[in-house]
N, C-alpha and C positions, 0 to 999 in steps of 0.2 A: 504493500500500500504506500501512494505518497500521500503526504498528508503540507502543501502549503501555507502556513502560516502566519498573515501580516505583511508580506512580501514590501518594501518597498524600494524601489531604487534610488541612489542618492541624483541629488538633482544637480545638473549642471549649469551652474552661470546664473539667469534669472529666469532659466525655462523650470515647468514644473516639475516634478518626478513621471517620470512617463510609465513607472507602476507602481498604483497608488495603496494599501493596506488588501492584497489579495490573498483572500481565503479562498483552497477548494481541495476537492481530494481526488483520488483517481486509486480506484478499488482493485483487487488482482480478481480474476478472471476477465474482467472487461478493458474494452480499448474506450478510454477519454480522450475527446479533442477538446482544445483549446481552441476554441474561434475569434476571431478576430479580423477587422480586413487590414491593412499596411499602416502602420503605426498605430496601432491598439493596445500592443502591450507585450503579444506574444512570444516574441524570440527574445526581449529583455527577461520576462516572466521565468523561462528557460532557464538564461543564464545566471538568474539571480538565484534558482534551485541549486543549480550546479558549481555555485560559487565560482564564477567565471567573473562576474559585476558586483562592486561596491554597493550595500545597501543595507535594509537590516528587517529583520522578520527572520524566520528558518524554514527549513523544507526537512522534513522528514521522510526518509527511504526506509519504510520494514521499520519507523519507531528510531532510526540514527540519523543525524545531519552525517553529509556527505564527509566532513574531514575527520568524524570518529570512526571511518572503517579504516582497516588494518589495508583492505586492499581493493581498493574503490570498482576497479573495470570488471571484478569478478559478482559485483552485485548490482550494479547500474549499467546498462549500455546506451551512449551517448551517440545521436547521428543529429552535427549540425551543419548542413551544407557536404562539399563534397569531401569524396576522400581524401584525409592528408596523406600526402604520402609522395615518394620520388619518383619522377613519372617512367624513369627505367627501371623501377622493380618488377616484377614480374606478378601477378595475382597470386599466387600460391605462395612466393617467399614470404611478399607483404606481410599474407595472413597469419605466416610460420612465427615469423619475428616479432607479428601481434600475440601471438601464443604464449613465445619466451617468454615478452614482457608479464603477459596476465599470468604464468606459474601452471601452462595446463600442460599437454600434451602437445606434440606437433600433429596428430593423427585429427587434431580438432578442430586444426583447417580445410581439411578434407571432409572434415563431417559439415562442417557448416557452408563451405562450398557447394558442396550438392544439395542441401536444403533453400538455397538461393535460387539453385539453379544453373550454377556458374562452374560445374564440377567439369565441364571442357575445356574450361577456359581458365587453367591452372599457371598454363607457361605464355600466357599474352600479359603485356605490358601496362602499366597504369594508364601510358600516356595516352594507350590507342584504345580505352573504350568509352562508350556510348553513356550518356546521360543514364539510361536506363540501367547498364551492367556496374555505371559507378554505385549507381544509388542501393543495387543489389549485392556490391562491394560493399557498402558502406554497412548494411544491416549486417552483413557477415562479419564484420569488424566488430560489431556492438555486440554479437552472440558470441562472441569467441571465448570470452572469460565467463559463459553459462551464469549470466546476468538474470537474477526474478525482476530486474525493473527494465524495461526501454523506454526514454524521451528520445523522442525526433520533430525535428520541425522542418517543415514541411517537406517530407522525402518523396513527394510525389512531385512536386515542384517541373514543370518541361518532361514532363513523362508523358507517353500515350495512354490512351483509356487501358490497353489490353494490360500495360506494361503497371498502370498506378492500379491496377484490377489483381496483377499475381502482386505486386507489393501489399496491399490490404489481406490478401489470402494469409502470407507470410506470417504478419501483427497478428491477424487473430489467430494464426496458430496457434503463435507464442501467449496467448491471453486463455487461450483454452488448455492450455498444459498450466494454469494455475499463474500462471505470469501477469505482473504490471504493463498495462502501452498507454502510453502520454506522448499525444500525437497534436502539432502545432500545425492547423490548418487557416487558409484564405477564404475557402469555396465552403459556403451550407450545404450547396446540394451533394458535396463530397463527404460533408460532415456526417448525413444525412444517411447514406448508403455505407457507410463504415464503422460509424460509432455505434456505441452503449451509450455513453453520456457526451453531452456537451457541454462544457462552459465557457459561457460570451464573455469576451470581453469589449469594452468600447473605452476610449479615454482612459487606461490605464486601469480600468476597475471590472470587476463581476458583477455585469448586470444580468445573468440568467447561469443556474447551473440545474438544468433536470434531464430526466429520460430523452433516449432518439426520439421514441414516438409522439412524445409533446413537444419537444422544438421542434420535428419536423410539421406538426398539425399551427402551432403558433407563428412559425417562421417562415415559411415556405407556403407558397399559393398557388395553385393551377392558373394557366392562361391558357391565352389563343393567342399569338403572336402575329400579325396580318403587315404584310407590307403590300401597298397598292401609291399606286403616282396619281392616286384619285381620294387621296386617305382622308381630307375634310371633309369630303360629299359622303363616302363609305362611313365615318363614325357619326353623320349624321343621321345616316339610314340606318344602324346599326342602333343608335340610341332610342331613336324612332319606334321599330318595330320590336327590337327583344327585348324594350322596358315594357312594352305594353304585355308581354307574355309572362315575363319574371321580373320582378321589382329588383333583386337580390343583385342583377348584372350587372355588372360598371364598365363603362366605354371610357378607356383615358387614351389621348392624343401622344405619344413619346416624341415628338418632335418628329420633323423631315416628314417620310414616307411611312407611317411604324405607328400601329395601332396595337393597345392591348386587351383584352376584351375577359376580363373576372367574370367565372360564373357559368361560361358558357361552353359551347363545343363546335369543333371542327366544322362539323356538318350544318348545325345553326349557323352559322357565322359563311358558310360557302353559299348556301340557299338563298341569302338575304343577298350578295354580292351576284351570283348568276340571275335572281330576279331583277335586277334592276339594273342590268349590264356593265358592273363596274370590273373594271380589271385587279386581277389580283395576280401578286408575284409571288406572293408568303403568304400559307397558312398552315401552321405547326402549332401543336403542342405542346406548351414548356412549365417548367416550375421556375416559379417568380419570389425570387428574395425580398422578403418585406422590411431589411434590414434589424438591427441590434435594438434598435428600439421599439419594434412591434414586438417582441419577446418582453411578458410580464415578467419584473425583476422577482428573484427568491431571497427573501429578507432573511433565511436562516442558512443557506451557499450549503446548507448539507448533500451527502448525499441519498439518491435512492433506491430502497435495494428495490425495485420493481424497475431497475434500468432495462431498456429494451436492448433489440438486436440479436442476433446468430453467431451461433460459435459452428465451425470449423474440426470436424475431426480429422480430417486425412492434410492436416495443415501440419502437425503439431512437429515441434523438431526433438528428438533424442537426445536429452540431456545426463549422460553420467557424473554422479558425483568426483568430483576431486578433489586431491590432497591440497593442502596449503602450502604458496609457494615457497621455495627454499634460498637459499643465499646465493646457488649456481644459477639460478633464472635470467639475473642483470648478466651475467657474462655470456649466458645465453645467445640472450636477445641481440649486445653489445657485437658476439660472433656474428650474427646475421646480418645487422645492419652492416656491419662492413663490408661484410664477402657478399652483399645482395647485387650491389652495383659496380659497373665496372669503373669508375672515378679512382678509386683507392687502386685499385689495381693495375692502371694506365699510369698514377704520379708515381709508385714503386717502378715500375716498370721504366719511365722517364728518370727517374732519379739515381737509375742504375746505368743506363745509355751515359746521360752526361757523366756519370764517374769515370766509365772507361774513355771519353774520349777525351777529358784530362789529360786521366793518365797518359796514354799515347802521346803526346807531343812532350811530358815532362819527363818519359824514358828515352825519348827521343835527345830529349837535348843531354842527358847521362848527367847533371851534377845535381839530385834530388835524391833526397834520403828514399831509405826505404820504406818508411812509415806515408812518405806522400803520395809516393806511388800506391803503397795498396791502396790508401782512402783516398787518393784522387785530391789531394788538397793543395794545389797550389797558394803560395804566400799573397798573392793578389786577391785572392776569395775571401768575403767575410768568412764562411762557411762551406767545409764539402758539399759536393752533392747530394752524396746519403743521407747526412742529417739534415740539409734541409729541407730532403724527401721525408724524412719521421716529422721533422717538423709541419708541414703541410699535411700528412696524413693523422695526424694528433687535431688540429688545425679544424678538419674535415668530421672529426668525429664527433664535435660538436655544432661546425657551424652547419652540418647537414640536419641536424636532428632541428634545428633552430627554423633553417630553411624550407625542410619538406617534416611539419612536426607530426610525425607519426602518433605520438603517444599525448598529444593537446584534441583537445575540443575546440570546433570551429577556428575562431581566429585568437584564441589567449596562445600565450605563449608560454613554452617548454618549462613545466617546471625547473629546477635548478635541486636535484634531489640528490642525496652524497652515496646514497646507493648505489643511481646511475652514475653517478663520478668514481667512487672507486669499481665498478666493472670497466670505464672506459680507460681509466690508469694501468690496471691491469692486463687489458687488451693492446694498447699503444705501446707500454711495456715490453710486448712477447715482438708484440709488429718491427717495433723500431731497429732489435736486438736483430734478430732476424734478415731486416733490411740492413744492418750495418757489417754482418756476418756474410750476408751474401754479397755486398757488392764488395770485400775484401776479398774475397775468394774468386771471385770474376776478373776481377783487376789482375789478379796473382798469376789466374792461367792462362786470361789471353796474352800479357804479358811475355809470359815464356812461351806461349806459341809463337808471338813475333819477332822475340827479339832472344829465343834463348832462354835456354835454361839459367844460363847466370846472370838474366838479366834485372833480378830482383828475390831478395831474399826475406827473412826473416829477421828482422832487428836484432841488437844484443838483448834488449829490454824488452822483449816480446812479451812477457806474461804484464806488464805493468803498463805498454802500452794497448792490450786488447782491453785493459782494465778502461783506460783513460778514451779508447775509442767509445764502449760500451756508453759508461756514463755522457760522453756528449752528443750520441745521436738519443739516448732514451731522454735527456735532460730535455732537447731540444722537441722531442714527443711532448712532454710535458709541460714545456712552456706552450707551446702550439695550443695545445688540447683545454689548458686553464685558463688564459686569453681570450680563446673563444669561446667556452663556458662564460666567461665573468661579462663581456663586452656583444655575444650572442652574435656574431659575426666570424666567418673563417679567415677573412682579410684584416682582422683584428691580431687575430690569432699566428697569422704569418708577418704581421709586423714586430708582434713580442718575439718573435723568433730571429728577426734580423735586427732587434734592438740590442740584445742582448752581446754581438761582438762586435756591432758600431756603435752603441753607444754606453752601455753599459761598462763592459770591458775597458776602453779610454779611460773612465771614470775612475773606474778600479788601481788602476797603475799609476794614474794620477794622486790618486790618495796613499800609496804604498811609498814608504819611505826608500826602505832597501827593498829588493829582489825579495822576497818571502820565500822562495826557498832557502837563502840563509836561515832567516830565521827560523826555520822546522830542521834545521841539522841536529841530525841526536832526537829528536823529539819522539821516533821508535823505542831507541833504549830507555829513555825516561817511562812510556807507555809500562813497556816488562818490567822494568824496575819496580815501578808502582803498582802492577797487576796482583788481586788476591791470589789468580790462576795463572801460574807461570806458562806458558805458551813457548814449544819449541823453539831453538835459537832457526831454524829455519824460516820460520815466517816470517823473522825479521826484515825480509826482503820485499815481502811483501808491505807488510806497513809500510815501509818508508816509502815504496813508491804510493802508495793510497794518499800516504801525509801528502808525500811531493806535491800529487797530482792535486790534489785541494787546494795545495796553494799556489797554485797556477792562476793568473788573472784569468784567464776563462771560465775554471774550474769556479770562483769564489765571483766572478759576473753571474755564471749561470744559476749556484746555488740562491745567491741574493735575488736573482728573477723569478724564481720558483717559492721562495720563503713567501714576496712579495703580492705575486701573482693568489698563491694559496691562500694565504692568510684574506687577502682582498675575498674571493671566494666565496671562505667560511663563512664572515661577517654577513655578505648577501645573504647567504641560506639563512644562515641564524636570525637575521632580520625578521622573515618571512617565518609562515608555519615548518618546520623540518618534517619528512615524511621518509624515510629510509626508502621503502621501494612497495610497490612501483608508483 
């Protein structure tokens, strides 16, 4: 059940609140609409449930406001407008990486693909489908996490009758398997053939909440629709003769050509027009909206359990219980969204090309260490290739999610939740290492295919420098990645990344008295000297290069951009309500 409470929106500037103290409820087994025509209240109304918009009242889901559940998408499904999502995903990933996130199965994008409809339509693209298969997208998005509530507004929106005809099947399914639908509609007469209950709204407030059967008998009116290029003389004959037979008719003028004629029928209304030889263009049968305010207001907004309407049994969709999700889901997800598209794996792929073709001209010229060769790092470069490849791809991990926001509701934007940050640290992590591993190994062997076995070795300090590569391609992941977390942009995130050896580094050496690796000489031995646990004299080699390596201006640029960057972060989330996941 939701249960709306007070609703109202805060008002901007000196306009009013555009949703005013709204009560109503919306029962489970049945589908409620919300009626409204274009600025009434509706899709605020929505957002203001979903704590998407500043306001104050509460909305109650099953007896909780939405930010007391541990895991929101597994008991609400939200559809507002179209699919978020990257338009080179594929249908099927989309829904898998929707799965991750809500803690189910991946098998339960398959199941709710085919209860859409859309189970052929697994390996087609976001970009390439039809109004109709997004919007059947979109419900399959909302069921994914086996939601007892759905809100949608208006998912019928530019859909054909046949297409908003299986969409309504679908909602009462989901209403007849014991489920909440709270459905945001424009059209009565849509209201009219899909609901259990209505509530109007007009001006931001509930002016009617009852049964289909009485909004549609109070709201909606049979006509005779007539166009004729003769229409003043015709509603005069019209008034003329079927007032004299039924009092009850009404002849109103709609302007131009367009008469409507209450009360009456097709064949009445043809009769009168062939007896007196007037031409007719139009004459059809319609239902005529009497508007918000021909509907008696309900001064107690309850609801009724005598709601009308039809339930649907070969609708219903298959819901298995499941477990509650676990700490592996973010990394999940975080997996998929990366490997879904191919972006991350064209700038890998680019950031390994420019390594080698570095290298190549600076074996060529033979007086470059060994260490610039493998990493491709000429002294002219703020930065190698590889890590500014980790660094865009960290970059990427957030300002995609930001861009194409998968896991937001209509247009709010990407939570900022430390759940999804530590899954995407830990993923940029594995990616960076990876990408700095391979493109040293690439560098290494085409290398000696071109130029010779002896054309490039292994350093004296190799374990201390894969130590010191490691940390500045994963650093540069992490600056990337927390940048554009905190600033919600990837070109954010790839400027922290070239800040950091143009302008931060400067800084650094600037402020350094002496060279700092003076200053850490010995600073090993002190470590073991001081240690409660003596630690073999062979590791000794190891710390020192660690120390060295920290105090390296880049090493002690990059850590102060990641303290800085992070710390910035925290503060944000901490600001805001913190939700671990999802």
């Amino acid at each position: 059940m939701i249960q709306a409470i007070g609703l109202t929106s805060a008002p901007r500037r000196s306009e009013p609140p555009a949703v005013e103290e709204l009560t109503f409820e919306a029962r489970p087994g049945h589908v409620t609409v919300l009626l409204g025509a274009d600025g009434a209240g509706k899709t605020t109304a929505l957002r203001l449930m979903l704590q998407l918009r500043p306001g104050r009242g509460v909305a109650l889901f099953e007896g909780r406001p939405l930010d007391h559940m541990a895991h929101p998408s597994r008991e609400v499904g939200v559809v507002l407008g179209d699919v978020p999502g990257h338009p080179a995903r594929t249908v099927g990933n989309h829904l898998r990486m929707l799965a991750a996130a809500a803690g189910v199965p991946t098998e339960r994008a398959d199941e709710v693909l085919g209860a859409v409809g859309l189970g052929g339509l697994a390996e087609q693209r976001l970009g390439s489908l039809s109004r109709g298969m997004d919007r059947r997208l979109g419900l399959a998005a909302a069921l994914i996490g086996d939601p007892h509530t759905l809100v949608l507004d208006e998912p019928t929106k530019g859909l054909s009758s046949r297409e908003a005809a299986c969409l309504h099947k679908l909602l009462r399914g989901h209403a007849a398997a014991s489920g909440t639908v709270l459905v945001a509609l424009d059209d009565p007469k849509e209201a009219a053939r899909f609901a259990d209950r209505v509530v109007t709204l007009d001006g931001g407030r509930v002016v009617a909440d009852q049964p289909v059967a009485e909004f549609a008998r109070t709201r909606l009116r049979p006509r005779v629709a007539v166009r004729s290029p003769h229409a003043a003389r015709l509603s005069a004959l019209l008034a003329d003769e079927i007032h004299s037979g039924n009092p009850a008719v009404e002849v109103v003028r709609e302007g131009g050509s367009r008469i409507s004629v209450y009360g009456s029928s097709c064949a009445d209304v043809g009769e009168v027009a062939f007896r007196h030889g007037v031409l007719v263009h139009q004459l059809a049968d319609e239902v005529a909206d009497m508007g918000p305010t021909a509907v008696p207001e309900q001064p107690d907004g309850g609801p009724d359990s005598a709601a009308g309407g039809h339930l649907l049994d070969d609708a219903t969709i298959p819901i298995p219980r499941m477990s509650p999700p676990g700490p592996v889901w973010p990394v999940r997800y975080e997996l998929r969204r990366a490997g879904g598209v191919r972006t991350g794996w064209l700038a890998a792929a680019a950031a390994l090309v420019a390594a080698l073709l570095v290298a190549l001209p600076l074996a060529r010229a033979g007086d470059t260490s060994a260490a610039r060769l493998l990493t491709g790092w000429p002294e002219e470069l703020p930065l190698p290739p590889a890590a500014f490849g980790a660094g865009l791809l960290g970059a990427l991990a957030f300002g995609q999610e930001f861009r194409y926001p998968a896991l937001a509701h209509g247009h709010s934007p990407v939570p900022r939740r430390l759940g999804l940050l530590a899954a995407k640290l830990l993923v940029c992590t594995v990616v960076a290492t990876v990408l700095g591993a391979v493109s040293v190994a690439v560098n290494g062997l085409v290398l000696r295919l071109v130029f010779g076995p002896g054309a490039v070795g292994l350093p004296p300090d190799w374990p201390v420098a894969a130590l010191g590569w490691t940390g500045l391609v994963m650093g540069c992941a992490w600056a990337g990645l927390l940048a554009a977390g905190l600033f919600r942009s990837t070109l954010m995130g790839l400027v922290a990344v070239l800040s950091v050896p143009m302008l931060v580094v400067p800084a650094v050496q600037h402020l350094l008295e002496r060279p700092a690796a003076h200053a850490f000489q010995g600073l090993s031995g002190l470590f073991r000297a001081g240690s409660l646990v003596q630690w073999p004299s062979g590791v000794d080699p190891w710390v020192s290069g660690a120390v060295r390596l920290g105090s390296q201006p880049v090493g002690q640029a990059l850590a102060l951009s990641l303290g800085a960057l992070l710390c910035a972060y925290l503060i944000v989330v901490l600001r805001g309500r913190t939700r671990w996941w999802p």
